[in-house]
TORPA-4810 file (N, C-alpha, C, O; in nm, 3 decimals):
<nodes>
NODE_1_-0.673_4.710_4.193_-0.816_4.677_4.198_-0.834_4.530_4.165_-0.764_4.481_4.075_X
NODE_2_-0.934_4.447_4.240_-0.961_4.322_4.233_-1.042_4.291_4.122_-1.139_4.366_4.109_X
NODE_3_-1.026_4.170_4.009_-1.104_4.144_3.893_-1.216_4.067_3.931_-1.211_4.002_4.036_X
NODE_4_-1.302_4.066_3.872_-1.393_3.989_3.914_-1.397_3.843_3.824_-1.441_3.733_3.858_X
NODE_5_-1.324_3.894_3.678_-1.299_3.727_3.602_-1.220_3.626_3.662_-1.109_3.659_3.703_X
NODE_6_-1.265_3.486_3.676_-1.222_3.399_3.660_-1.094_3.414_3.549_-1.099_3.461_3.435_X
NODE_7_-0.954_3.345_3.636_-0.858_3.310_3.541_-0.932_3.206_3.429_-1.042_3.151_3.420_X
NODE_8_-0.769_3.215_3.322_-0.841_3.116_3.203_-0.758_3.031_3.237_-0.649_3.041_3.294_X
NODE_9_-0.838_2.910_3.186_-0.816_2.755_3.168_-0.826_2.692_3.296_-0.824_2.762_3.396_X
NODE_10_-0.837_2.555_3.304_-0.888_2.478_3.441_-0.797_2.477_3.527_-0.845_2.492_3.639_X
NODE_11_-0.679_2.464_3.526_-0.597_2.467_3.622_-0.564_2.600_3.670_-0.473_2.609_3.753_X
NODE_12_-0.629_2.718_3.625_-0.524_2.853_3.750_-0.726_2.863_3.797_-0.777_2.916_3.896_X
NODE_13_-0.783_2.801_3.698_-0.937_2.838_3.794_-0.929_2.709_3.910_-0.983_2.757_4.010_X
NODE_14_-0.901_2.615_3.930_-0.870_2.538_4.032_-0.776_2.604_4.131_-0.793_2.615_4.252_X
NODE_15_-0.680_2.644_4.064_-0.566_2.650_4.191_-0.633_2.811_4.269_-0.613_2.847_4.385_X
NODE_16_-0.717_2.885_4.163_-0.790_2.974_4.245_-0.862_2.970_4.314_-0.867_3.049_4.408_X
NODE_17_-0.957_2.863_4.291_-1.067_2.808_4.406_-0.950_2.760_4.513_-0.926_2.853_4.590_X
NODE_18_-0.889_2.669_4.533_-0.778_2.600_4.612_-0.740_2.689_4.664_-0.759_2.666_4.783_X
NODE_19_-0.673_2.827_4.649_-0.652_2.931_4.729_-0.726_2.964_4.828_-0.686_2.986_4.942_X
NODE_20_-0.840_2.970_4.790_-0.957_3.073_4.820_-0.963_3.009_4.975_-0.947_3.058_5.087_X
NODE_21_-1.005_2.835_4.909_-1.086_2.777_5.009_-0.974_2.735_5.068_-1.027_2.663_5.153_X
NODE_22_-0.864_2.725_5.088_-0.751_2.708_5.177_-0.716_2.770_5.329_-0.680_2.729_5.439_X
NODE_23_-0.755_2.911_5.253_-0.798_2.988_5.361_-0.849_2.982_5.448_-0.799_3.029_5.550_X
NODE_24_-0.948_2.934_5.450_-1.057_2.882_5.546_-1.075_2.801_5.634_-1.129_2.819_5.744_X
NODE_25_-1.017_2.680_5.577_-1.008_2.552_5.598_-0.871_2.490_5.751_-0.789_2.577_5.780_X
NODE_26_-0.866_2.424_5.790_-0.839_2.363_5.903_-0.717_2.288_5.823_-0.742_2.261_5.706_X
NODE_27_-0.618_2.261_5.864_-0.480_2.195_5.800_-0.507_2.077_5.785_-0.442_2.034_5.689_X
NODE_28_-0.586_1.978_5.842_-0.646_1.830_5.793_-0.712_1.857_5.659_-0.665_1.786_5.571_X
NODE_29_-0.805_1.936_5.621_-0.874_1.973_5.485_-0.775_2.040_5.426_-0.774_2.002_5.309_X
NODE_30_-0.702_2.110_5.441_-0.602_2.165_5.362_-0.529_2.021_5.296_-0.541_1.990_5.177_X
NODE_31_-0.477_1.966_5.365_-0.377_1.826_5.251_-0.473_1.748_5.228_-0.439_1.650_5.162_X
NODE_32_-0.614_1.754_5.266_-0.705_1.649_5.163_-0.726_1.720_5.039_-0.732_1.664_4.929_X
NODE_33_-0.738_1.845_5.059_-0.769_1.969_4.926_-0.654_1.929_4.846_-0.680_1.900_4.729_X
NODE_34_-0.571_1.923_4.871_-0.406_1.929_4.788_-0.411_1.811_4.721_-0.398_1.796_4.600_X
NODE_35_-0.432_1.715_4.815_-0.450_1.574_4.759_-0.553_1.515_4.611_-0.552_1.432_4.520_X
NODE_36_-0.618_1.605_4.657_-0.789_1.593_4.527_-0.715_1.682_4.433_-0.718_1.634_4.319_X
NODE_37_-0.631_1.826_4.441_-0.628_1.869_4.306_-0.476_1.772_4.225_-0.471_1.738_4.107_X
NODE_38_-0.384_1.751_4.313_-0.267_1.637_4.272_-0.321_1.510_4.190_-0.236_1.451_4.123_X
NODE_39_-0.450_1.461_4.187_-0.493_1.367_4.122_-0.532_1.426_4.017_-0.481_1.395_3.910_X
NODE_40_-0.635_1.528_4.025_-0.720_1.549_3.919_-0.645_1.625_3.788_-0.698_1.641_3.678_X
NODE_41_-0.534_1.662_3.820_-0.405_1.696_3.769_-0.352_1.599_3.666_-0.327_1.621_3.548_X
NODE_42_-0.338_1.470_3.746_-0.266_1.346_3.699_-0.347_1.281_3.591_-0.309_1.236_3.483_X
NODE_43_-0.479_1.285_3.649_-0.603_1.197_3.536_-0.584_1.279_3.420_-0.568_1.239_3.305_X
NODE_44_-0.587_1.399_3.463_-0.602_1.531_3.269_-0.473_1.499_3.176_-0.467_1.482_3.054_X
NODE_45_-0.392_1.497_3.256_-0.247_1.476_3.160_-0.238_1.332_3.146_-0.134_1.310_3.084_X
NODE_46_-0.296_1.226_3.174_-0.281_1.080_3.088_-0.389_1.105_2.995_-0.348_1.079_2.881_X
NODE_47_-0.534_1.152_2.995_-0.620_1.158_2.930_-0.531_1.224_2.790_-0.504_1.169_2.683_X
NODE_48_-0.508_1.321_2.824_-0.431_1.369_2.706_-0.323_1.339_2.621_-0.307_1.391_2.511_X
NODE_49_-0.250_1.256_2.671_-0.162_1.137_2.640_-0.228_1.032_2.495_-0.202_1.009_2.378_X
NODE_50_-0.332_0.993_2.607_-0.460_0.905_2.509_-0.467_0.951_2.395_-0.433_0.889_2.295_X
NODE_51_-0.525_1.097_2.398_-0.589_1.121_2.254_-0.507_1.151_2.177_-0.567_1.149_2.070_X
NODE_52_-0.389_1.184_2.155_-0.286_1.220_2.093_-0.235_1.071_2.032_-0.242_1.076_1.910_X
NODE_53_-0.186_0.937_2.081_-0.160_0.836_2.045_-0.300_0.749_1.924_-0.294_0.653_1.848_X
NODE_54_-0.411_0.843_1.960_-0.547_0.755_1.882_-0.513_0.805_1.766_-0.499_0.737_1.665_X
NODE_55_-0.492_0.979_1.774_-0.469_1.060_1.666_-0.401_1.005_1.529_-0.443_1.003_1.413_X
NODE_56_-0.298_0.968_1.580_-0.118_0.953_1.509_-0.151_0.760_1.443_-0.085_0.701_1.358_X
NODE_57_-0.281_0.702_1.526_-0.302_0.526_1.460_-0.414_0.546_1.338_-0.451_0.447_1.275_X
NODE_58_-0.457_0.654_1.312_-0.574_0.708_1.214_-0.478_0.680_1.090_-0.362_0.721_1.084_X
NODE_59_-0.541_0.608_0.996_-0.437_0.604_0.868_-0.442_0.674_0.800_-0.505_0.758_0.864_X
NODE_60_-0.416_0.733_0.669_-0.345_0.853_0.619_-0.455_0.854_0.508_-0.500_0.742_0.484_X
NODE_61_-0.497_0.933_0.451_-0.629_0.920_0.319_-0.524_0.883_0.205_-0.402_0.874_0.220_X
NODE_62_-0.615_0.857_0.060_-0.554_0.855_-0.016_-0.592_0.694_-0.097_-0.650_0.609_-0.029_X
NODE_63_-0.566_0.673_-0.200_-0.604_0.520_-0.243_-0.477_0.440_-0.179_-0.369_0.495_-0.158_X
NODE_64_-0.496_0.342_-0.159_-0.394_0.236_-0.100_-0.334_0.131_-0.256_-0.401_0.097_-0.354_X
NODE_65_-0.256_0.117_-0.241_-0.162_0.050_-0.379_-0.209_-0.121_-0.330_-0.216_-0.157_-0.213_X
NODE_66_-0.232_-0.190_-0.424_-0.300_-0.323_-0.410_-0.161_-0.408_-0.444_-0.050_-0.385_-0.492_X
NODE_67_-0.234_-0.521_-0.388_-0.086_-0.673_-0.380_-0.127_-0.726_-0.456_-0.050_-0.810_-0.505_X
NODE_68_-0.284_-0.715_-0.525_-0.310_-0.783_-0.649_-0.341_-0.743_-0.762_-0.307_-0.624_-0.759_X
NODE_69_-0.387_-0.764_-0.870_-0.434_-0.622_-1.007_-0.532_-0.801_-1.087_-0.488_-0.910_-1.126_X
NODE_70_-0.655_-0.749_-1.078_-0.720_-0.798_-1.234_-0.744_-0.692_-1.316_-0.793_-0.588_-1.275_X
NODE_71_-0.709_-0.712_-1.438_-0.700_-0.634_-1.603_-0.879_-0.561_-1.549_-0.897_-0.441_-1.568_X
NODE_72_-0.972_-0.630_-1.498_-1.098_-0.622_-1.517_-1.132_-0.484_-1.408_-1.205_-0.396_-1.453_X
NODE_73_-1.085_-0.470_-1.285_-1.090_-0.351_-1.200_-1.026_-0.193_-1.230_-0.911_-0.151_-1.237_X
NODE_74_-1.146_-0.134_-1.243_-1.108_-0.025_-1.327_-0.997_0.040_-1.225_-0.926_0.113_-1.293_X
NODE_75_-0.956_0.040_-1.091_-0.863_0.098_-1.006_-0.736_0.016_-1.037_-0.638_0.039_-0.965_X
NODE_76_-0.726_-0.061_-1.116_-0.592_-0.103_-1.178_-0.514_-0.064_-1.236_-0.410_-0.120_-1.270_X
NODE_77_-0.559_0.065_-1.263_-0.515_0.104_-1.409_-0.409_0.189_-1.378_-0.314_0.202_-1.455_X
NODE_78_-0.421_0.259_-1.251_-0.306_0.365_-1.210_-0.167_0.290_-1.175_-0.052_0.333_-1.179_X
NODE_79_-0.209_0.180_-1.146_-0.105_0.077_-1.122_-0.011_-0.007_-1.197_0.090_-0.069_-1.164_X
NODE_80_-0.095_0.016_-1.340_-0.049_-0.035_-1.460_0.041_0.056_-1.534_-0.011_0.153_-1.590_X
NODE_81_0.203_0.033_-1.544_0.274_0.188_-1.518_0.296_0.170_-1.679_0.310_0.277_-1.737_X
NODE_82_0.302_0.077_-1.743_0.363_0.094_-1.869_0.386_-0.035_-1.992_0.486_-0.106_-1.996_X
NODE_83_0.276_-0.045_-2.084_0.288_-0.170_-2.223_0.207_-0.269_-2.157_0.213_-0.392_-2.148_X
NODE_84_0.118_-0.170_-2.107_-0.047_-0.263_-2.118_-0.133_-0.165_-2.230_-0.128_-0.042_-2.238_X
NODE_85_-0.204_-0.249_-2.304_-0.307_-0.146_-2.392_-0.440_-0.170_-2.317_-0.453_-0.262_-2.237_X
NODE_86_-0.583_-0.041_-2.360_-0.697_-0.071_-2.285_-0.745_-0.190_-2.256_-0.669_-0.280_-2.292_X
NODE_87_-0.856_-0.231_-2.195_-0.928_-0.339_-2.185_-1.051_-0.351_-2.269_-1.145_-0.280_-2.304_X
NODE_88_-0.998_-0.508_-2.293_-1.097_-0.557_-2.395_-1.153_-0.706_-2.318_-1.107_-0.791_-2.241_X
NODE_89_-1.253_-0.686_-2.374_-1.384_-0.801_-2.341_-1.417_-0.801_-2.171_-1.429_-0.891_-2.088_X
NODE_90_-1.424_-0.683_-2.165_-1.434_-0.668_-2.031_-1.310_-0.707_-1.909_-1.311_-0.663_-1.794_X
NODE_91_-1.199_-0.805_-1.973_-1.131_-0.861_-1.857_-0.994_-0.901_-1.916_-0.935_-0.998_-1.868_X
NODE_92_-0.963_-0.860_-1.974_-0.784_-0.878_-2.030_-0.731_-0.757_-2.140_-0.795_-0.672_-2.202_X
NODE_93_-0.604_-0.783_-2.136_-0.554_-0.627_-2.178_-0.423_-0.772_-2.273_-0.352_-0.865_-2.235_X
NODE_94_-0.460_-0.704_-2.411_-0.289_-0.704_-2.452_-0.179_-0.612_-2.382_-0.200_-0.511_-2.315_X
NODE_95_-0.047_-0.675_-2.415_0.081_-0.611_-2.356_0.183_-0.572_-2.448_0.156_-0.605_-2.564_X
NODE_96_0.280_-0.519_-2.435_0.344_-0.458_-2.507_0.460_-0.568_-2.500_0.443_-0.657_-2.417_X
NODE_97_0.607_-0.573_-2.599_0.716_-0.674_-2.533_0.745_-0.660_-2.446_0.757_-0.750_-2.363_X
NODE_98_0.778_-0.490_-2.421_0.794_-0.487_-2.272_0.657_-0.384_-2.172_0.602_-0.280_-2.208_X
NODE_99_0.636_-0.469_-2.036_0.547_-0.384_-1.979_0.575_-0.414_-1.828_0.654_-0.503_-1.796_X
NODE_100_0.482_-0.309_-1.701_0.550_-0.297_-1.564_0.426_-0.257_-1.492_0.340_-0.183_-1.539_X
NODE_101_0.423_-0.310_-1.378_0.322_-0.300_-1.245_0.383_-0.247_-1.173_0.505_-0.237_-1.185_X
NODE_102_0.319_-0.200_-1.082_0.321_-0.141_-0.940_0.251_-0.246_-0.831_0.141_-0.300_-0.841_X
NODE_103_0.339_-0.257_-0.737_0.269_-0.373_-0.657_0.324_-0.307_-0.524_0.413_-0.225_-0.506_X
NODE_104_0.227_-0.380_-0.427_0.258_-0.328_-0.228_0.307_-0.491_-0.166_0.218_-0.571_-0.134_X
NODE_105_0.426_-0.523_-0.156_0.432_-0.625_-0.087_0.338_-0.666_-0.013_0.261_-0.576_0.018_X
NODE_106_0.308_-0.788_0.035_0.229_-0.800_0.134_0.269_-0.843_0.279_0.378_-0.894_0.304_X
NODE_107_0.172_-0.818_0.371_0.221_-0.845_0.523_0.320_-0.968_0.486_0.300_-1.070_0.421_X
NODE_108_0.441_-0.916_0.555_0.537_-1.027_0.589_0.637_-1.087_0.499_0.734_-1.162_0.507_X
NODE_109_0.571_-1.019_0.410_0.717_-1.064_0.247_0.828_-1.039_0.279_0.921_-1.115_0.249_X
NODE_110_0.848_-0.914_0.352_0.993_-0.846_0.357_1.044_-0.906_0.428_1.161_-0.870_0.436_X
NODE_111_1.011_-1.026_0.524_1.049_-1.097_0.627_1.062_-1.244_0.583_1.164_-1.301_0.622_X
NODE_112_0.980_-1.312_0.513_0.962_-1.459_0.409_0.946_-1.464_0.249_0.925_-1.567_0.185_X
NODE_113_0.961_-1.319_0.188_0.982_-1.388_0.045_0.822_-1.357_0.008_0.736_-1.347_0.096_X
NODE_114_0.804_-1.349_-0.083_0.691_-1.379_-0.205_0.687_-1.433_-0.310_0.803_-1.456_-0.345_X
NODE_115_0.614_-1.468_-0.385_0.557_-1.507_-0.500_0.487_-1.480_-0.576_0.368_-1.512_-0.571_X
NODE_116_0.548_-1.406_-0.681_0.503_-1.309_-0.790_0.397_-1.413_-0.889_0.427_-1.530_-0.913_X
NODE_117_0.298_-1.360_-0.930_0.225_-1.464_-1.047_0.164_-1.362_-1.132_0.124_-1.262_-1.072_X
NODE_118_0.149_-1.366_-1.254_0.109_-1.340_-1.381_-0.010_-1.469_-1.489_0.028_-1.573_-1.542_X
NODE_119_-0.155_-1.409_-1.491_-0.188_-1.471_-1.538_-0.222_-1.446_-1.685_-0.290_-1.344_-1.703_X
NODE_120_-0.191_-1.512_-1.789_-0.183_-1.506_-1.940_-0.218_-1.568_-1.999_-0.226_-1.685_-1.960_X
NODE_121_-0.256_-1.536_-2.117_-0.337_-1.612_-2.261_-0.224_-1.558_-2.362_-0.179_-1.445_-2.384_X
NODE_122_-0.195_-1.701_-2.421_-0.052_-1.644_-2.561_-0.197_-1.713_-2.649_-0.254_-1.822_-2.636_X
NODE_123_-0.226_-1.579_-2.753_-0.344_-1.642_-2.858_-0.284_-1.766_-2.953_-0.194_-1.829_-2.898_X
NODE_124_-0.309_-1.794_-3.039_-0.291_-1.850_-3.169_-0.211_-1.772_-3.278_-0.118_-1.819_-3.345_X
NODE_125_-0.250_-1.674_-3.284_-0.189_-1.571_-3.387_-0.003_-1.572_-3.339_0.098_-1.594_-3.404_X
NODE_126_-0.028_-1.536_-3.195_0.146_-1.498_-3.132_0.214_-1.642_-3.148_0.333_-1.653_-3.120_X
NODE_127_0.147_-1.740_-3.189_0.286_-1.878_-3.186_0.300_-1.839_-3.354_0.410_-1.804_-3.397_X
NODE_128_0.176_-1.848_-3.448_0.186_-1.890_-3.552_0.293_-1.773_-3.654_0.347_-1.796_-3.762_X
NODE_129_0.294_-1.662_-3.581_0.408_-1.510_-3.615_0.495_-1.545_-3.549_0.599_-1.534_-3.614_X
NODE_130_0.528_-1.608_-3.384_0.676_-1.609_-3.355_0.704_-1.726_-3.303_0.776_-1.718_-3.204_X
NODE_131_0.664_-1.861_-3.343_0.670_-1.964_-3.315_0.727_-2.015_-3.158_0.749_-2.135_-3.142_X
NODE_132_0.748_-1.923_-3.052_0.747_-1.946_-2.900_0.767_-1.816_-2.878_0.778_-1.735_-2.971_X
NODE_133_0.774_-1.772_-2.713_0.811_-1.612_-2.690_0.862_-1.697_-2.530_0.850_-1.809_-2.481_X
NODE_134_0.913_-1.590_-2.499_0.999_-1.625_-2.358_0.979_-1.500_-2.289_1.022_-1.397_-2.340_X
NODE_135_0.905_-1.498_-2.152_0.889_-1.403_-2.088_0.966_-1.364_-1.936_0.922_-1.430_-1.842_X
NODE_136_1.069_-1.269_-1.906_1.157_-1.247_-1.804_1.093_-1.137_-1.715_1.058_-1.032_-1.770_X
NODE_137_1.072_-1.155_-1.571_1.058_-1.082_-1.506_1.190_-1.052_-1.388_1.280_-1.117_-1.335_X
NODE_138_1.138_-0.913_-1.386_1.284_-0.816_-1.250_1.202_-0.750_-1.174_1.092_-0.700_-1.198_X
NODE_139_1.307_-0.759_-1.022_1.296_-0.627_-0.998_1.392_-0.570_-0.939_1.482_-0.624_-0.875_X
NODE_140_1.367_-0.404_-0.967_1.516_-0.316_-0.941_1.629_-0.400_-1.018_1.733_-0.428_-0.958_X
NODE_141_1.612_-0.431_-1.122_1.720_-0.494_-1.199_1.746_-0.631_-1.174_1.815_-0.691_-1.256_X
NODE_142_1.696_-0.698_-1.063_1.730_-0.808_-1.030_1.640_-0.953_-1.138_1.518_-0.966_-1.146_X
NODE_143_1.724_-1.024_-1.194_1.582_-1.143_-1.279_1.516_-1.234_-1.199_1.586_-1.306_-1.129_X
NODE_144_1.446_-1.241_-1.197_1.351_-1.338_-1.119_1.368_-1.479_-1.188_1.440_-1.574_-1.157_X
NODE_145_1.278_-1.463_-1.292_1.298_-1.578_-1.377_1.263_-1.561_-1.540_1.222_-1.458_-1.593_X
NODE_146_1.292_-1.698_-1.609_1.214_-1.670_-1.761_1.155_-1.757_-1.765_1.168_-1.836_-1.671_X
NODE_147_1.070_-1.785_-1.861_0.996_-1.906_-1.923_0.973_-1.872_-2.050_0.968_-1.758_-2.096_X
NODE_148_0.954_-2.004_-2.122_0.893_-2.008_-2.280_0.809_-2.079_-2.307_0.822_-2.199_-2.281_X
NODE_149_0.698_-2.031_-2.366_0.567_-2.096_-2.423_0.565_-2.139_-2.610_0.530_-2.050_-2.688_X
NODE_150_0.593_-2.238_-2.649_0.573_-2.253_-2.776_0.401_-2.291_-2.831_0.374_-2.301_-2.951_X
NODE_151_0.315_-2.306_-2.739_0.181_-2.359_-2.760_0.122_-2.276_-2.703_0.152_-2.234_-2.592_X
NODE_152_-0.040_-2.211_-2.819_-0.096_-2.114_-2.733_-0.218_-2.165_-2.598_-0.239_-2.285_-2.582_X
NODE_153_-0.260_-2.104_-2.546_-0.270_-2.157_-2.454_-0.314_-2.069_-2.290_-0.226_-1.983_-2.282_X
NODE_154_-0.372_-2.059_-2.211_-0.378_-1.982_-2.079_-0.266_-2.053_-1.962_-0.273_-2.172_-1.932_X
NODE_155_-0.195_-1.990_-1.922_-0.102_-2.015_-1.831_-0.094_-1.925_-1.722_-0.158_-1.821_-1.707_X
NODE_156_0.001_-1.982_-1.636_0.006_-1.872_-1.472_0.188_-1.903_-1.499_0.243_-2.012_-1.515_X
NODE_157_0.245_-1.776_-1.496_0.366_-1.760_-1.510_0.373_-1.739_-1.300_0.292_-1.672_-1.235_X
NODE_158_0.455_-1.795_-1.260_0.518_-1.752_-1.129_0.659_-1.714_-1.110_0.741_-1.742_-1.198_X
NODE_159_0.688_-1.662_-1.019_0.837_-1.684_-1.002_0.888_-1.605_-0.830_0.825_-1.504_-0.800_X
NODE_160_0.958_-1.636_-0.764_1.008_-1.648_-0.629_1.101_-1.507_-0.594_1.218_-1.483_-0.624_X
NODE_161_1.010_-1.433_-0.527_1.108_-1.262_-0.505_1.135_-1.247_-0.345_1.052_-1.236_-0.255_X
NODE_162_1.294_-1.250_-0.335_1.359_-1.230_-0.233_1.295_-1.137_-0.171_1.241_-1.040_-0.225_X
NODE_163_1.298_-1.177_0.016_1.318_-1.034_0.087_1.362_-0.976_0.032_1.292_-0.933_-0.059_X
NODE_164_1.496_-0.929_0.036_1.561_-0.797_0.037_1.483_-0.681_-0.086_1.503_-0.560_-0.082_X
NODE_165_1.389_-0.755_-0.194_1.344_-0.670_-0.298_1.220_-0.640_-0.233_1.134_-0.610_-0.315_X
NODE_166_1.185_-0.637_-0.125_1.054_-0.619_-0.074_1.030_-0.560_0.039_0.935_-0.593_0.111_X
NODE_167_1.130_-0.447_0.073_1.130_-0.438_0.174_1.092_-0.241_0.177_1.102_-0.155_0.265_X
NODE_168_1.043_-0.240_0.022_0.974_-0.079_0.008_0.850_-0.095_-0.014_0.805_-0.207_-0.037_X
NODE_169_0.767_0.021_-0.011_0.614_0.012_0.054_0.567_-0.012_-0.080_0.452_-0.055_-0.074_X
NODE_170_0.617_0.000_-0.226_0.619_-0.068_-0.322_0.676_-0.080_-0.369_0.772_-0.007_-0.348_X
NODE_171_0.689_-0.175_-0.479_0.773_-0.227_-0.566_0.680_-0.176_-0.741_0.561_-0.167_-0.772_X
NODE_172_0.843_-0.146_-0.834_0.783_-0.190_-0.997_0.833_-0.318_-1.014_0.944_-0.342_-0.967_X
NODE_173_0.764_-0.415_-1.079_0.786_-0.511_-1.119_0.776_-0.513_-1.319_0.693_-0.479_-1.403_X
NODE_174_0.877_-0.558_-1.321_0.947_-0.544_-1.464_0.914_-0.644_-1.610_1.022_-0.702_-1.613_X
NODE_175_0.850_-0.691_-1.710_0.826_-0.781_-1.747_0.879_-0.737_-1.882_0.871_-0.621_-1.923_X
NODE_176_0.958_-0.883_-1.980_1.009_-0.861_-2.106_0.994_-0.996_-2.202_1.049_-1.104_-2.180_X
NODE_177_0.929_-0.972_-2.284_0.942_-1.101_-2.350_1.071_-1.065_-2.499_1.102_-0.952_-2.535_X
NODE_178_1.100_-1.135_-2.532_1.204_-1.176_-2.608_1.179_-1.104_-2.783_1.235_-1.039_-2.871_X
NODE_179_1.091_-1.154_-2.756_1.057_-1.080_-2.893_0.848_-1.038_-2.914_0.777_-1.095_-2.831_X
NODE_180_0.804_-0.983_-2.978_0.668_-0.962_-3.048_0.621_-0.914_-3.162_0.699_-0.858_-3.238_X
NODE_181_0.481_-0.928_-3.195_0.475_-0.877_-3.313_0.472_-0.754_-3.370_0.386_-0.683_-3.318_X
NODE_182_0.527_-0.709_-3.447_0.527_-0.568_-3.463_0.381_-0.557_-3.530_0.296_-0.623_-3.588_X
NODE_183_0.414_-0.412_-3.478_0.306_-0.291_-3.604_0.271_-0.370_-3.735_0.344_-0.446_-3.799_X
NODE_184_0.086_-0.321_-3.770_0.063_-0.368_-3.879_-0.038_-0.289_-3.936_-0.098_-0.201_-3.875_X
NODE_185_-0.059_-0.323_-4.061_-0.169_-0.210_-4.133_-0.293_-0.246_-4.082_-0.370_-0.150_-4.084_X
NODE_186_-0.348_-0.362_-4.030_-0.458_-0.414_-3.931_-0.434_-0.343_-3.814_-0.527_-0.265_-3.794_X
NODE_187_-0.326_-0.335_-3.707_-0.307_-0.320_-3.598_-0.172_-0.249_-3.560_-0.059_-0.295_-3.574_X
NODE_188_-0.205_-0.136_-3.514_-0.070_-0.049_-3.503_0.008_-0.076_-3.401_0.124_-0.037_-3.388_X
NODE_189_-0.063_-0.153_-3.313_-0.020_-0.193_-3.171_0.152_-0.265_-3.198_0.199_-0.293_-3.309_X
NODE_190_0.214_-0.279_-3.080_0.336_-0.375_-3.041_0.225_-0.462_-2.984_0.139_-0.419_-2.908_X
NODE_191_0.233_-0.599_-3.031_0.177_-0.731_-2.930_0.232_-0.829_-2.901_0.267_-0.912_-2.985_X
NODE_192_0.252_-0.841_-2.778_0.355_-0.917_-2.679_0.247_-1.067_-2.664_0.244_-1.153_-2.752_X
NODE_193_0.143_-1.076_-2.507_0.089_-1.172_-2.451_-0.070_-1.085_-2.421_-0.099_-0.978_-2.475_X
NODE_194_-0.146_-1.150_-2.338_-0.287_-1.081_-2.324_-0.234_-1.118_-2.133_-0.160_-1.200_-2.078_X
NODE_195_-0.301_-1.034_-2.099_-0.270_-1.041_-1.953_-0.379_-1.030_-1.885_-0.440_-0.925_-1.905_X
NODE_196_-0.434_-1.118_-1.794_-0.531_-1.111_-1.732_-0.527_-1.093_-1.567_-0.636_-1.066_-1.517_X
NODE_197_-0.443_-1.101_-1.500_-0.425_-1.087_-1.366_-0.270_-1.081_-1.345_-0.198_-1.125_-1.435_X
NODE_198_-0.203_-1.019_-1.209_-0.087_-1.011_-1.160_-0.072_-0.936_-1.046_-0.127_-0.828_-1.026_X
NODE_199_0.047_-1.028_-0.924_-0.026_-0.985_-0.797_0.124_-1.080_-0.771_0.202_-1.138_-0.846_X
NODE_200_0.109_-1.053_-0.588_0.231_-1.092_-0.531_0.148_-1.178_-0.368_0.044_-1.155_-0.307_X
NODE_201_0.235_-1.259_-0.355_0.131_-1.332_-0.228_0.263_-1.387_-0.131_0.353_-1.455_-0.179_X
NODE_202_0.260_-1.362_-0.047_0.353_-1.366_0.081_0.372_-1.546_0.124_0.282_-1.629_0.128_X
NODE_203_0.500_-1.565_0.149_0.514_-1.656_0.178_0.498_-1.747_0.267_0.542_-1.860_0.248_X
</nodes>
């Protein structure tokens, strides 16, 4: 017995009409018929091509890991992995002797290098308890550089990070100073430097 439904989906309901009217038709309309469904064939399957490639360029949810960090942006903080204490005065954080960021290379580092910077305040108190401090940064074990501050003072510590350490979608970046002040009946804290910014900038 004959159905009266239409097949499913566009192509067996085309090639059913195409049957139908084949029949009918004169062999000049027959290969123009053939011809019209051979295209309309071809257009559906690039179309579909399309949307699948738009799909897969949609970027992925989720917070994105920053190339820069001020102490002052409260989304810093997840980034701040270890020997930073809260924020004070709205915009700088003491540090611990030792403390570590999370950073995202930026376009093109992994290809020219970056330049790591750290911006800092050594108070008055930290010369007059350890009369200079020397601060070393790594990464993945590697030293970047040191420096020593005997005068307090606001400074921009930099230092020069190879491709090859930059070539993961992030990096920890490692920081140690030499010595700090310990624990006190005022302040239970370890206090290293005050840190106000740190970030990486492509070469």
């Amino acid at each position: 017995m004959q159905s009266n439904s239409n097949p499913p989906g566009i192509w067996p309901r085309i090639g059913y009409a195409v049957s139908l009217t084949m029949i009918q038709l004169p062999k000049t309309r027959r290969a123009a018929l053939l011809t019209l469904a051979t295209l309309l064939l071809l257009t559906a399957c690039r179309g579909k091509h399309n949307r699948v490639a738009i799909e897969n360029e949609e970027p992925e949810g989720g917070p994105r890991i920053a190339s820069s960090l001020k102490m002052s942006d409260p989304a810093a903080t997840q980034q701040l992995l270890k020997g930073f204490y809260g924020l004070e005065g709205g915009a700088w954080r003491w540090t611990a002797r030792k403390f570590s960021a999370l950073l995202r290379p930026p376009i093109a580092s992994p290809q020219r290098g970056a330049t790591l910077s750290l911006a800092i305040s050594i108070p008055d108190v930290v010369i007059k308890q350890l009369a200079a401090v020397t601060l070393t940064a790594s990464v993945a074990g590697t030293k970047l550089k040191s420096e020593t501050w005997s005068k307090p003072g606001s400074y921009t510590f930099t230092a020069d990070v190879p491709p090859d350490l930059l070539i993961k979608e992030a990096i920890t970046v490692d920081f140690e100073l030499d010595k700090a002040i310990p624990p006190g009946p005022s302040d239970q804290r370890e206090l290293g430097i005050i840190a106000t910014a740190i970030g990486l900038e492509s070469k």
